[in-house]
N, C-alpha and C positions, 0 to 999 in steps of 0.2 A: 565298396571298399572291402579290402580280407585281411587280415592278422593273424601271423602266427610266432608263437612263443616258447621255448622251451629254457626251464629252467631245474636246478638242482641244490638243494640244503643240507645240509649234516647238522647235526647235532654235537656240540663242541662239548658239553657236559653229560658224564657219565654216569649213568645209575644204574649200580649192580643191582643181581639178586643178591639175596640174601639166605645164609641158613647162620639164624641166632637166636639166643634163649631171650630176647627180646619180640621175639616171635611166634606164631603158631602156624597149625596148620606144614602146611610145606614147606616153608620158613621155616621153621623151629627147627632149633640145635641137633646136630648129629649127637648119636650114642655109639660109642666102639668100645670093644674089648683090646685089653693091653696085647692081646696077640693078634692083632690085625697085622695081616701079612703085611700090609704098606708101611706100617712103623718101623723106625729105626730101631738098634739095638740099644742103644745111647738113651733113646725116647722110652722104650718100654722099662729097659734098667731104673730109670728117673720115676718114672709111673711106679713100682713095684715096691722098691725101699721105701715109697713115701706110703705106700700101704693100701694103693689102686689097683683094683680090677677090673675096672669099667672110666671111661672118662665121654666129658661131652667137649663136640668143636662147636664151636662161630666162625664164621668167615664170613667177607664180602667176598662175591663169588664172579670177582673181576676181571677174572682167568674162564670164565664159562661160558659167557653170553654177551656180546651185542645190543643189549634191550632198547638199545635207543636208534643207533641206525639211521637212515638219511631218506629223503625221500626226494621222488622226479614228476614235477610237472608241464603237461602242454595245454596251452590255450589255443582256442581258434573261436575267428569272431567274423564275421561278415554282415554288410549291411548292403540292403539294395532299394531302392529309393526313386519318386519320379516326384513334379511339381510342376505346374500350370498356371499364370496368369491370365484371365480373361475380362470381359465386356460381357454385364446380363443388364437387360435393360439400360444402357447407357451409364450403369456403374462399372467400377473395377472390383475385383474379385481372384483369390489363390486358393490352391486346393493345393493339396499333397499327400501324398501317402509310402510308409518307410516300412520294411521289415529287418529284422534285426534277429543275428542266432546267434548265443554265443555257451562254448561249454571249455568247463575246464576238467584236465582229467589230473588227478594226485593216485602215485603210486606211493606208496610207504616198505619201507623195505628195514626190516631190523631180524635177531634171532632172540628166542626162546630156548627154556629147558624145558625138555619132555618131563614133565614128570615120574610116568612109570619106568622109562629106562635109566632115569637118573636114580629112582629106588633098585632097580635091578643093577646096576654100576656100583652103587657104594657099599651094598650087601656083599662083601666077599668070603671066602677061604682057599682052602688048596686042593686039590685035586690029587689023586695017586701017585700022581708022578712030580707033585711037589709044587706045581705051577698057580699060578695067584689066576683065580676064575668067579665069576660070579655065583652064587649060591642061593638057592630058595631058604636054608634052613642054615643061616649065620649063627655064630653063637648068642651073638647080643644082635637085635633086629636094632640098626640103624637109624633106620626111618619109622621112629615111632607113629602108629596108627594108619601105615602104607605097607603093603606085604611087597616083595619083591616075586615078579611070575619069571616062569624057565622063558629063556630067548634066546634061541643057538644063536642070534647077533651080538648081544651083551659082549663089552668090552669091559673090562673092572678099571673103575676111575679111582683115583690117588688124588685124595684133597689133601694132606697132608705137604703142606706148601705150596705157594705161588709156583702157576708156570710148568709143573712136575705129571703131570696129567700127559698119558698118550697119547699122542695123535686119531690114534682108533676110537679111545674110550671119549675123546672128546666131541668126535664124529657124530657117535652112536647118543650122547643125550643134547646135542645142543640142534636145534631147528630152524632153520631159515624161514621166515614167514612175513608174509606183504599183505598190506590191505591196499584196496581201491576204494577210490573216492570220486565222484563224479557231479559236478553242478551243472548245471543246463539253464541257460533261456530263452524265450521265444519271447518276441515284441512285434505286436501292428496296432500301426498307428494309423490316424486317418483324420484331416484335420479341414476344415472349409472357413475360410474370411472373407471379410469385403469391407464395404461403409453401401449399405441398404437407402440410406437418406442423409437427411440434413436436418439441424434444430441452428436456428438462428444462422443459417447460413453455414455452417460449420459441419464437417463430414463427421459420423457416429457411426466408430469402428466395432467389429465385432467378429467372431472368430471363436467357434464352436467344432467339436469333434468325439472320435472314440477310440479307445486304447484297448485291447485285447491283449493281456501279459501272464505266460504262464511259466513259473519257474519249479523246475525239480530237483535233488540232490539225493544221492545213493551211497551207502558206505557196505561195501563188502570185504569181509577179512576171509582168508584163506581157509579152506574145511580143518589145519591144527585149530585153528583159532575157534571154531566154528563150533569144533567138538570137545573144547577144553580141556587138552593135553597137554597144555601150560600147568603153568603156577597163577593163571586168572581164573574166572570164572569161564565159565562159555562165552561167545562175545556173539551175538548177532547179527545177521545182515538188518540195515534199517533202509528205509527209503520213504520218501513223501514228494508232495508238489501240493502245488495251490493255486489258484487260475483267479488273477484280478481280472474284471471288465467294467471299464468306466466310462461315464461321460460326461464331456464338461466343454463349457463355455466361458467368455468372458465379451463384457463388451465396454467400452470408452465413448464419456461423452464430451466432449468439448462445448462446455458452456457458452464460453466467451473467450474470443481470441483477440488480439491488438487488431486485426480488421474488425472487428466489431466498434471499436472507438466510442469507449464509455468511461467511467470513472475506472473499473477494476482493470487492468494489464490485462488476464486472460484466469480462469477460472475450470478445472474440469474434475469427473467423479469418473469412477469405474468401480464394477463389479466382477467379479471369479466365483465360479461354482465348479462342484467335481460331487458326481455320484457316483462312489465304489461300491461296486458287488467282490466280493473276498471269500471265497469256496471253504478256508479256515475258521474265520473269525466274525463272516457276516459282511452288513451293510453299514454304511459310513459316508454321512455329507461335509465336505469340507465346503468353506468361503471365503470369501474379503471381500472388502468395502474400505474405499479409501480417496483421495482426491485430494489436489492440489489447488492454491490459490496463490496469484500474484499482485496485489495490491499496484507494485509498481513494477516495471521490469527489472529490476535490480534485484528484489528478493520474491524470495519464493515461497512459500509455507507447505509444507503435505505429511500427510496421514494417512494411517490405515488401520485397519483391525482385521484382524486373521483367525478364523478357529480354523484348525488344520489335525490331523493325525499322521502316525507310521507307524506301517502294518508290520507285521514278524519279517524278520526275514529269513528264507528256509535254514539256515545256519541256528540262527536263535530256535527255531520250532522242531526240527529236525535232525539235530546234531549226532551223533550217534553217542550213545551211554560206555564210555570209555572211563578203563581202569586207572587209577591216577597213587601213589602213594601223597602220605599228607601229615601233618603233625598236628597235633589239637590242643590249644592253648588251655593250661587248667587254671579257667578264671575262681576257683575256690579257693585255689594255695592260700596259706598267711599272706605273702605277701601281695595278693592280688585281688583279693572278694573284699578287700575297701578301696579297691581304686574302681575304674570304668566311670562313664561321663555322669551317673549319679549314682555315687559308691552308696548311697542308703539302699537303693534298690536293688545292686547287685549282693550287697550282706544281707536282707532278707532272703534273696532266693537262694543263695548258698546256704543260710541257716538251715533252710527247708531240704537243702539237697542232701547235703550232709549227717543233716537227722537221720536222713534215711539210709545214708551211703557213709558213713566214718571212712571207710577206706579208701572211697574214690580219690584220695588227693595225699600224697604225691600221683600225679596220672603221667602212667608212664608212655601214654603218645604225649606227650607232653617233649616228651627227649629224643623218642623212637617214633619215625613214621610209621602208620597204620595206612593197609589196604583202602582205597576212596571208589568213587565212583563221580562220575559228571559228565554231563551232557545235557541238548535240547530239553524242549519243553513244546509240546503241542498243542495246551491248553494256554497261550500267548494270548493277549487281548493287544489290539490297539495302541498304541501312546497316542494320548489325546493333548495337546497346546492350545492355548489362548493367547493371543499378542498383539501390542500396540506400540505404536511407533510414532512418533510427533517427531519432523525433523526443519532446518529454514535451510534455505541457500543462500547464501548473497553473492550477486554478481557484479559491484560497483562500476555505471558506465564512466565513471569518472577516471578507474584504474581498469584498462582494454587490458584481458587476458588474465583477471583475477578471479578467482571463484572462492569461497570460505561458505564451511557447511559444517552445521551441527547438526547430531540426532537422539532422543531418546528412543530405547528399546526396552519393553518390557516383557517378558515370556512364564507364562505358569504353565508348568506341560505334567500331564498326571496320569500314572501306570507306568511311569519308566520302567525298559527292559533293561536288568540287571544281573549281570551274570556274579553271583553271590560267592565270594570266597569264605573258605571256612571260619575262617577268623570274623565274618559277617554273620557268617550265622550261628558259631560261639556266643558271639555277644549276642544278636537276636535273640536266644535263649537267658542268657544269664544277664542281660540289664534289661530287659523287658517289662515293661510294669505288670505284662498279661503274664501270669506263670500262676500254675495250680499247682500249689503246695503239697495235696494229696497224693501227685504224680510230680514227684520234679524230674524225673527221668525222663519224662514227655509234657514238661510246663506248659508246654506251648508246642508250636508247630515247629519251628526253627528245633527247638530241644530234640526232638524225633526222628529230625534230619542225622542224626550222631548218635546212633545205638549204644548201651551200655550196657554189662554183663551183669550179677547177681550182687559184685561188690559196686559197682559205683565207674565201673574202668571200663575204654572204649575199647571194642571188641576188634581183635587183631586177625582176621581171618578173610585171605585171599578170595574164599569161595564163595565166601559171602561180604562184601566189604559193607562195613556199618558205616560211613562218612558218605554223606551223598550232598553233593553241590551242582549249579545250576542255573539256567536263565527259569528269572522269576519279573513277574509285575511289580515293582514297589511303590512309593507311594507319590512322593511327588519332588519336581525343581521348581525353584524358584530363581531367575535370573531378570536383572537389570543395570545396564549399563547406560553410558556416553561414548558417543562418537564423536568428535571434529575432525576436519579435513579442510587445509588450503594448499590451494596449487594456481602457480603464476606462471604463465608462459607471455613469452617476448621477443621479437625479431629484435640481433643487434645491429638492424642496419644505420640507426643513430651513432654506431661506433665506427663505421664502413667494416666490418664484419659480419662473414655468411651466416649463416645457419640457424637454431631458434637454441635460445635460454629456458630450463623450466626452472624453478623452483620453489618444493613442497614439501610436507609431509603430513603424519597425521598423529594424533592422541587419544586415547582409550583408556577407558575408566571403565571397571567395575565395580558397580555399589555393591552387587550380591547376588552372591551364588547358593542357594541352600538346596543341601541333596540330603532328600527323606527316604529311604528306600526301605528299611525295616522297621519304623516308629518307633528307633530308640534314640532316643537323643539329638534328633536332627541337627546337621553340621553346616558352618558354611566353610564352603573351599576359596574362597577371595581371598586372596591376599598369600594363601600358603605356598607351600614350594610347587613351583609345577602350572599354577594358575594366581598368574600376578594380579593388584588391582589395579597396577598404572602402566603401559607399553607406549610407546609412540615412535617414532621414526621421522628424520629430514632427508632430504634427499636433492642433488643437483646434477640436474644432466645438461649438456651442451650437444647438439647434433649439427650438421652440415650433409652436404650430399655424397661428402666423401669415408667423414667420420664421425666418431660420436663417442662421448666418454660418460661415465653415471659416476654418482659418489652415495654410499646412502651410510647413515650412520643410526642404529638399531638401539632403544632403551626397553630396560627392561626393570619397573618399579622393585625398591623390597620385599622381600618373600619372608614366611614364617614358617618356621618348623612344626608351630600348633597355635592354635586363638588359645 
């Protein structure tokens, strides 16, 4: 079989640059002189009487750049596949074997401000013959701690209001630039079953094989991008893969079946095994063990227990280290260094930050995004789970075509991949129990993630961005619910009508969900908005050979805004 797909995004929300005194680096506020040839008469008059010689701008520079842009992807997928039933020694027996490739490719398509031409553009004066030109040697330099170089291309750009800017001059600092992105995978499989024998008369299935899976992913930006002639830092090309080889088996015993004809209905156990080799992360055995018993044919009982894992995957390990703006909540304010989920612990660690920082707070990312960073992580471990499951069936022969099932699920999974928002690792930092008072700039590890300058304030600079976020390991879930399920099917030919009646639905209960991921305060999400504790659904369909109608009507338990 082949697939192919092509699809296109935009970006509906728009995020300028920026040149404001809420910023630094490149971002920071333009400096002009009241005789900038772009100024009005009006505007410098105004400037003048009020007893200026110099003034600075901000703008959002919404009129300049593109920065968000849309992007085009194709998929292509193909599988090709054979499979064989045979007779070896008087058993039956399947074989099969599948290969599978499938890659996607992501273009990214947005623009950029050059930087040095946008210092050469805003540096202007006049020339001999009176015409507005770009100038190495402005009266007031613009672009504090950027010099403008000679470039007989320089067009002089006109910030002074929206829209008003040349065509030429806008040409000359704004950049078209695309990054590429590329995932990839390769799959064979190879897979052998049969029933080898017999125990009590009764066939002992089994069904063993090997998986060879290698997946890559690539992100390449354009050589602007490459060589940092933005307002980012340099961005570079990343790329990885990682090659699982596994092998596993599973085999079913059927203890006791109703041709057996004994006291129990029918009784059976089965085992799963998988040994992964992970070229990343290592070696990994996963299993279960589980079986089912029938007292009488009517009910059922079965179980299982499960240790299992999930390995990174190249997105999580791989991602590339992408620039992000971000805002940084100042959990020290008055009003906030007594709240957090045990405000004692978040008021000592602010005592201690504060000690050392008086000035960190008002923190003005607090109000104003600061330069970020985020992406993969290639030192990923495993998510390791634990699970069991108790569930019954009842089939009453008394009611032909009823089935009613319950199940418990229990799940402890630990090292969840968490891709950590800053506002996670805020708090990581500042409700932490682990925080060194010595260092509260770097309390901890989380703290560290969030650089801060000599007062206590996180650092605004594009070329270096101090926010760094990310897929990390944390530390563990907790989940356990209920399951019920009945379903009634029935010919109405007691009615002399064709066709079959179902009618079913099901119920779900969550006792609890606790997500630990940075050891502060562990939360459960049951019951909150988003993750209900009760769902269930009814449902009636009616079919014939002609037609067929469904009704299903959907609940969804109370939700809370906070426990």
């Amino acid at each position: 079989e082949g697939m192919y797909y092509h699809g296109r995004g935009d970006q509906l929300l728009r995020q300028p640059t920026f040149n404001s005194s809420l910023f630094g680096g490149a971002s920071a506020a333009l400096n002009f002189s009241v005789n900038n040839p772009f100024l009005t008469d009006q505007a410098r008059q105004t400037l003048t009487q009020a007893g200026y010689s110099t003034f600075r701008l901000s703008r959002a520079n919404l009129d300049l750049a593109d920065v968000t842009g849309y992007s085009e992807n194709d998929l292509y997928r193909g599988v090709l596949g054979a499979s064989s039933d045979f007779k070896l020694g008087g058993r039956d027996y399947q074989a099969e074997i599948a290969l599978t490739y499938g890659r996607n490719d992501f273009v990214d398509y947005n623009q950029a401000i050059n930087q040095q031409n946008f210092v050469n553009a805003v540096n202007v004066g006049r020339n001999a013959a009176g015409e507005i030109v770009c100038t190495t040697t402005p009266t007031v330099l613009a672009t504090p701690g950027f010099a403008p170089v000679a470039d007989a291309a320089c067009r002089p750009l006109n910030l002074f209001g929206q829209g008003v800017a040349s065509r030429e001059a806008l040409n000359y600092v704004i950049q078209d630039v695309t990054a590429t992105s590329r995932f990839e995978q390769f799959v064979l499989n190879a897979n052998f079953g049969g029933s080898p024998f017999d125990i009590f008369g009764n066939p002992v299935g089994f069904n063993a094989g090997f998986e060879h899976r290698q997946e890559k992913a690539s992100f390449t930006p354009d050589s602007f991008q490459q060589r940092g002639l933005g307002r980012s830092v340099a961005i570079a090309p990343v790329s990885g893969k990682y090659t699982l080889n596994e092998v596993f088996g599973e085999v079913l015993v059927p203890l006791i079946q109703p041709q057996n004809d004994i006291f129990i209905h029918s009784m059976e156990v089965f085992g799963r095994g998988r040994y992964v080799n992970n070229t990343v992360n290592g070696n990994f055995f996963s299993w279960a063990a589980g079986g089912s018993i029938e007292p009488i044919r009517d009910i059922r009982i079965r179980a299982n227990y499960t240790k299992s894992f999930r390995a990174p995957s190249v997105v999580e390990l791989f991602s590339p280290i992408t620039n992000t703006f971000t805002t940084v909540t100042d959990y020290c304010s008055p009003g906030n260094r007594n709240a957090g989920p045990v405000p004692d612990i978040r008021n000592r660690n602010c005592t201690a930050f504060l000690s050392r920082y008086p000035n960190a707070t008002p923190l003005a990312a607090a109000s104003a995004t600061v330069p970020g960073r985020s992406g993969g992580n290639p030192n990923l471990q495993n998510e390791e789970a634990s699970s069991y499951d108790i569930g019954i069936i009842l089939q009453p022969r008394f009611v032909p075509g009823l089935t009613i099932s319950a199940d418990y699920l229990n799940i402890k999974l630990r090292q969840p991949i968490a891709n950590l928002t800053v506002a996670q690792i805020g708090s990581g930092c500042f409700d932490n129990p682990s925080f060194n008072a010595d260092d509260p700039a770097n309390g901890n590890a989380f703290c560290s993630q969030i650089r801060r300058d000599a007062t206590g304030q996180v650092i605004s600079d594009p070329a270096n961005p101090a926010v760094n976020s990310g897929f990390v390991n944390g530390l563990r879930y907790d989940f356990e619910g209920l399951q019920g399920e009945i379903d009634y099917r029935t010919r109405l030919n007691g009615l002399k009508l064709p066709g079959t009646l179902s009618i079913g639905g099901f119920v779900y209960f969550q006792g609890k969900r606790l997500i630990d991921i940075t050891g502060v305060a562990p939360a459960r999400s049951d019951g909150i908005v988003g993750d209900p504790q009760w769902q269930g659904q009814a449902r009636i369909r009616y079919r014939n050979e002609s037609w067929g109608v469904s009704t299903f009507v959907n609940y969804t338990g109370q939700q809370l805004t906070s426990r």
